[in-house]
C-alpha positions as MATLAB code, in Angstrom:
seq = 'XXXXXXXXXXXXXXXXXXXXXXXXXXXXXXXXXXXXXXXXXXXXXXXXXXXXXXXXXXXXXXXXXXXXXXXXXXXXXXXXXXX';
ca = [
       0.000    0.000    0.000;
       2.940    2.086    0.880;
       4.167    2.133   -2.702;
       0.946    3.337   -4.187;
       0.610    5.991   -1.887;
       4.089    6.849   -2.901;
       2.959    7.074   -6.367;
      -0.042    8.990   -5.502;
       1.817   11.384   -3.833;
       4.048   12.194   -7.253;
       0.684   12.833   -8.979;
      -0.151   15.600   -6.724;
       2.721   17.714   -7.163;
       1.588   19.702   -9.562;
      -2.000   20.020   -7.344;
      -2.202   22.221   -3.856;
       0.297   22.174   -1.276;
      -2.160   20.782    1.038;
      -3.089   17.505   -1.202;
       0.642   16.696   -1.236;
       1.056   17.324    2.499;
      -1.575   14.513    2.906;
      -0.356   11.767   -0.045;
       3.404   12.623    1.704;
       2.061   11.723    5.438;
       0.524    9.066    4.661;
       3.447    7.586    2.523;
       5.479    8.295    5.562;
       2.680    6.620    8.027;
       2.876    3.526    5.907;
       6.720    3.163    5.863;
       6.622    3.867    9.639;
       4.074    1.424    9.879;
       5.936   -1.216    7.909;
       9.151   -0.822    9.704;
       7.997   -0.784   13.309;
       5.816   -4.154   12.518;
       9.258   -5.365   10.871;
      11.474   -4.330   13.695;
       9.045   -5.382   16.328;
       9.659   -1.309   17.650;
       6.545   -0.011   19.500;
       8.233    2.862   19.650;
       8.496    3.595   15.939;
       4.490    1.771   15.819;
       3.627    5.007   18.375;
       5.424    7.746   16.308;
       3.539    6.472   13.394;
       0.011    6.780   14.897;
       1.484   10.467   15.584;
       1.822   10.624   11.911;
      -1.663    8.998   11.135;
      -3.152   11.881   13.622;
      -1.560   15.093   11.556;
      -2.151   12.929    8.822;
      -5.796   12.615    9.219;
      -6.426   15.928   10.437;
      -5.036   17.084    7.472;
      -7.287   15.658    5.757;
     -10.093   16.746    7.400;
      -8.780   20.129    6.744;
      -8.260   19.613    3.461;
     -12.020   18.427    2.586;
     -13.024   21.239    4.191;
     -11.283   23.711    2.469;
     -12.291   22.008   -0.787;
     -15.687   22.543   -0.174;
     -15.994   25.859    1.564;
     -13.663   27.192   -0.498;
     -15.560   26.251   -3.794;
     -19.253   26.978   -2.059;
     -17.789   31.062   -1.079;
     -15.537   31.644   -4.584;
     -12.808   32.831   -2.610;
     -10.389   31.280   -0.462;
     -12.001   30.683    3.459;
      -9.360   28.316    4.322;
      -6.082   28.329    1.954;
      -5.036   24.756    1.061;
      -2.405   26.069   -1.349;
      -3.527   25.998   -4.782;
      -1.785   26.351   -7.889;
      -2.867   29.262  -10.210;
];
């Protein structure tokens, strides 16, 4: 899943600041995620649900810039976008 992500995330670069924030956290939540299972690290398991949190709430900003942002025709909430 990691790799896709990772993929995902080079398809966003030329899309707002805040889509690639989210495809590059969540890349890095995978890898975390992968490693700490492969290490048997809880520590590295616990930084990575760190990662999921920003990640997520990212995300949650994101959508909501997306919409509010397109309902207003100006920018309420900047995400970053490419002119």
């Amino acid at each position: 899943m990691g790799v896709f992500t990772l993929f995902m995330f080079f398809g966003t670069l030329k899309a707002a600041r805040m889509l690639q924030f989210v495809f590059l956290s969540l890349t890095v939540l995978f890898a975390l995620l992968a490693i700490g299972h492969l290490a048997d690290n809880e520590g590295i398991v616990k930084i990575a649900g760190w990662v999921g949190l920003v990640c997520g709430a990212s995300a949650i900003y994101l959508a909501m810039g997306e919409v509010l942002n397109e309902q207003f025709g100006r920018t309420v909430l900047p995400i970053g976008e490419k002119h």
